[in-house]
C-alpha positions, 0 to 999 in steps of 0.5 A: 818614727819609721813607719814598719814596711808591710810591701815592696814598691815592685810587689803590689798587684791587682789582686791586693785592691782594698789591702791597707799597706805601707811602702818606703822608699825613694821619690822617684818622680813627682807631678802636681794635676790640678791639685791631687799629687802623684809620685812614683816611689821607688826602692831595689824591687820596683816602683809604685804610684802614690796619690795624695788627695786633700780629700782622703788627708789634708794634712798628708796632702799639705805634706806632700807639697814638699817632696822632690825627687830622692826624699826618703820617705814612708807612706801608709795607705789603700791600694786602688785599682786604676781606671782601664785608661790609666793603667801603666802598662811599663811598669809590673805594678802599673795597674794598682796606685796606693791612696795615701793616709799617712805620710812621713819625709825620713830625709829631704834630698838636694837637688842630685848632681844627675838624674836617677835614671837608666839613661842618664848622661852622666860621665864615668868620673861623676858616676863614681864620685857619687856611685851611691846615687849611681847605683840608686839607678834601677839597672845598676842594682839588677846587676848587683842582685844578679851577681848576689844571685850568681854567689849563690848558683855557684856555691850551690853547685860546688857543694853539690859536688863535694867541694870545700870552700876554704878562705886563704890569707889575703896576707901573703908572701911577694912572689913577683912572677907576672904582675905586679903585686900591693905590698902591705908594710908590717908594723910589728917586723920591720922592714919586711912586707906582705903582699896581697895575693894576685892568686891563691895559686901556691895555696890551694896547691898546698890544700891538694899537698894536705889532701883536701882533693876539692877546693874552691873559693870565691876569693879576691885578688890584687894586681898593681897594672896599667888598668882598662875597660875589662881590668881592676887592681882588684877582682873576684875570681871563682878558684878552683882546684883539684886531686887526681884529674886530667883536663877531662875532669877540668872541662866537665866540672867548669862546663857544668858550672857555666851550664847551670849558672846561665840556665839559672841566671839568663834562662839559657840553654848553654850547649855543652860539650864546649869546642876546643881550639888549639893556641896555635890554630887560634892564633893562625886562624883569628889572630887571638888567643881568645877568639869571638867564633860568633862569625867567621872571617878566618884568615886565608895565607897567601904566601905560597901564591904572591911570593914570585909576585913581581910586587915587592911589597909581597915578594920582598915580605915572604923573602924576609921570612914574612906573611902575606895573609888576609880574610874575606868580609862577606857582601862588602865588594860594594863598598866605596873608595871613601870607605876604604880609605877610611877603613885603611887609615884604621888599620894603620892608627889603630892597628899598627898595619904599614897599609891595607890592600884589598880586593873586591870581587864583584860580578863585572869586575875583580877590583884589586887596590894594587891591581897596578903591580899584580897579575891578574892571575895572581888575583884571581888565584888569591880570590879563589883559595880565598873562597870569596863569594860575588860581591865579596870583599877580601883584606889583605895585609903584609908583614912579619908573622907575628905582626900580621896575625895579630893587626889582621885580628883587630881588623877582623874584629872592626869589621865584624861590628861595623858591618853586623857579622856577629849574632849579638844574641849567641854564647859561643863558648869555647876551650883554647888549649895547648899553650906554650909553657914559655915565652922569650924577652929579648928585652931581658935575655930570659924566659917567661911563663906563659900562665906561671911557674907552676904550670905542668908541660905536656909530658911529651915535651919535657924532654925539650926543656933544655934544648927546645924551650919555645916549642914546648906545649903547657897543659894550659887551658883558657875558657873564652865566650865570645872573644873574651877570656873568662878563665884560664888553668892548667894541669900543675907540676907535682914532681920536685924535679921537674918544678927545679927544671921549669925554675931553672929554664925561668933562671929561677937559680936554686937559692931563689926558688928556695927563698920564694916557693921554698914552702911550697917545694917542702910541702912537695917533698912528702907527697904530692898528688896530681892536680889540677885547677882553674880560675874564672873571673867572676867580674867578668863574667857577670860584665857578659852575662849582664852585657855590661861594657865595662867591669865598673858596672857589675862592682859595687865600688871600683876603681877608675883607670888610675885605680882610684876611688873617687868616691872615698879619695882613695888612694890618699897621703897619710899621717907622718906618725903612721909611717914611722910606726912602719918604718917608712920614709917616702922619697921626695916626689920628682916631677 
């Protein structure tokens, strides 16, 4: 019989000596001294040292002989203040043991496949196939009780502004615009498919159509992609959307929420108002849409000046419509050959780069890598638009535009970890705004939405929807902390005309958005305020806010990189019965 919990194993103190108390839990850790028999006991609140005398019950003592390491079990005792010199002072309740008179083993445990411990050695594939003694482990369990912890602040906040939480279908209508959707086969109208929703987007627009003006949910969403560190087929996100606002209104509330929710998690003061920083200043200065401003490093374009340069490498390359662009590494013109030539082959295997071409601008000289081919005016003339400092390093890269903003941003990133340019310490928040509406697929000869179908262009620039498509600006906005994106939004399209001009410019035809959004351009047709909304990634946010390095830490059962469960075998092969029930015959397997 389960004996009746009076404490937690985190919560005894010095000031409950005498208390006749009873824990469950965990073995944790087991030593025999000469016969006395100590474990430490362990559930989600801590841990707490039992001792087991022959002295104080024989029959517990002789009971406890057999416990190891994950027996569950439940102890009744006396709990003793240690001696001075026994004290623990690692663990909160290290200045108390519980003198054990009563012992019960509820469940024995085998020998676990890796240690229950914070460092353990275990790889990502056993962690997940065994994630139940995975998430045993103390840091694991305060990061799902700080994300149980994070519900609650974010709830709080919402009603305390006078939002309605509204849960929206998980059965959906497919509208295949980004990425790919999880199709759900419907038994009772054959043939036909829902699809698990990769954002509420169409929804708690209709909610502003219906007139509930403050809407949020913390929702599960579903996308069928190519998986990384940071991404899961599903997550939670924190939706939000509201009547009659501005990108004023976006910012203040979501700068609100994060104030709050760092403050009452962390114990930080989050600065506010948050910067803003344009796409194309983003993009021009740290080669990123979502730039880490923990340390600067911005990029220097050096075309005006190496353009005439007798260097084809750098002439031929702004002939071509090309840049030749870089950044300065400050205190790094000491580094050696060896270095260099290391720090070149990165650029180029994992960047993508064609080569990396320095200069080191040190006291007794001005070292360039291709000093060989360019003036040393040149040189200098770069080293001072620059503004390197004695001792400074200056890369440098040559290319298409595009190309070069983008390798310079992941050499910026390599060096700003490998030689401690970033405060590990800081919360750099920061708002990138003014997307483009549209991108363009050569690949396929059309038009893509940067964020989707339904986000608003600025209204200067809708004028250019038939003309200029490419440099039209979106009322878009991304949250980003420390060069990772945490949420994006935008300003929506409420007018039905310029809803059909933004299909049309997709090559959305007349009959195709009737067929896909037609339950939304309905709703429209009766009056539709203006709105506007975000959405954050809650996973990611708690990944930040824990310094986790992966989404897997801050979910209690996720995925791996081939978006299965290892733990549960998931996804698996099912009977032939329930597919004929679904009308669904599978092609043969090709290899």
């Amino acid at each position: 019989m389960a004996l009746q919990r009076t404490h937690t194993c985190g919560e005894l103190r010095k000031s409950d000596t005498g208390k006749d108390v009873v824990l469950n839990g965990w073995v944790d850790t087991r030593r025999d001294l000469g016969g006395v028999i100590f474990i430490d006991l362990r559930d989600r609140y801590g841990k707490t040292q039992i001792v087991f005398s022959p002295q104080d019950n024989p029959q517990a003592h002789a009971l406890a002989d057999q416990l190891r390491s994950e027996f569950v079990i439940g102890i009744k005792g006396v709990v003793e203040e240690r001696d001075s010199v026994n004290i623990n002072p690692n663990m909160p309740t290290g200045e108390v043991d519980i003198r054990c008179s009563e012992l019960v083993i509820y469940s024995k445990a085998e020998t676990t496949p890796f240690e229950i411990k914070d460092d353990t050695k275990a790889n990502d594939d056993i962690r997940l196939k065994y994630r139940y003694l995975d998430l045993r482990r103390p840091s694991m369990q305060d990061k799902l009780m700080m994300r149980s912890k994070a519900y609650q602040v974010i709830r709080t906040f919402f009603n305390e502004n006078e939002f309605c939480e509204v849960e929206t279908p998980v059965l959906m209508k497919s509208t295949p615009e980004g990425a790919r959707d999880y199709l759900v086969p419907s038994r009772v109208n054959p043939g036909k498919f829902f699809a698990l929703p990769q954002s509420p987007q169409t929804y708690k627009q209709i909610l502003m159509v219906s007139g509930m003006d403050r809407y949020f949910q913390i929702v599960k969403c579903f996308r069928d992609e190519d998986l990384r560190a940071d991404r899961q087929p599903e997550f939670t996100q924190v939706d939000v959307e509201m009547s009659f606002v501005n990108e004023e209104d976006i910012y203040a509330l979501m700068e609100g929420l994060v104030k709050k929710t760092w403050k009452e998690l962390v114990g930080a003061d989050v600065q506010t108002p948050f910067p803003r920083m344009t796409y194309d200043h983003a993009m021009n200065t740290y080669g990123s849409d979502k730039p880490d401003t923990r340390f600067g490093c911005e990029f220097v374009d050096f075309s005006d000046i190496v353009g005439k340069s007798e260097f084809r490498v750098f002439s031929k390359t702004v002939a071509d419509g090309g840049i030749v662009a870089g950044f300065v590494v400050p205190g790094q013109g000491v580094l050696g050959r060896g270095v260099m030539d290391r720090l070149t082959d990165r650029a180029k295997t994992e960047l993508g780069a064609g080569g990396l071409i320095y200069i080191k601008n040190n006291k007794d000289e001005v070292y360039s890598s291709v000093g060989k081919f360019v003036s040393e005016d040149i040189t200098k003339e770069m080293v001072a638009k620059s503004g390197a400092n004695e001792g400074d390093l200056l890369l440098i890269l040559a290319g298409n535009r595009a190309d070069v903003l983008n390798q310079l941003g992941g050499l910026r990133l390599i060096v700003g970890h490998e030689y401690n340019l970033i405060d590990y310490n800081k919360y750099n928040f920061l708002w990138v705004t003014d997307f483009p509406l549209v991108e363009y697929s050569a690949e396929d000869g059309r038009y893509y939405a940067m964020h989707h179908p339904f986000t608003s262009p600025k209204e200067e620039d809708i004028d250019k929807m038939e003309t200029d498509p490419l440099s039209i600006r979106a009322r878009a906005y991304d949250l980003v902390l420390n060069g990772s994106e945490l949420g994006g939004g935008s300003i929506r399209i409420h007018n039905r005309d310029v809803q059909s001009k933004m299909f049309r410019l997709l090559g959305i035809g007349e009959e195709e958005a009737q067929e896909k959004f037609g339950f939304l351009l309905g709703a429209f047709k009766y009056g539709a305020p203006p709105h506007g909304g975000i959405a954050l990634g809650l996973d990611r946010l708690m990944m930040l806010i824990t310094g986790a390095k992966s989404l897997r830490e801050v979910i209690a059962f996720p995925k791996n990189q081939k978006a299965q469960s290892l733990m549960d075998n998931c996804p698996d092969v099912v009977e032939t019965k329930q597919l004929d029930e679904l009308h669904i015959q599978l092609k043969p397997m090709v290899k």
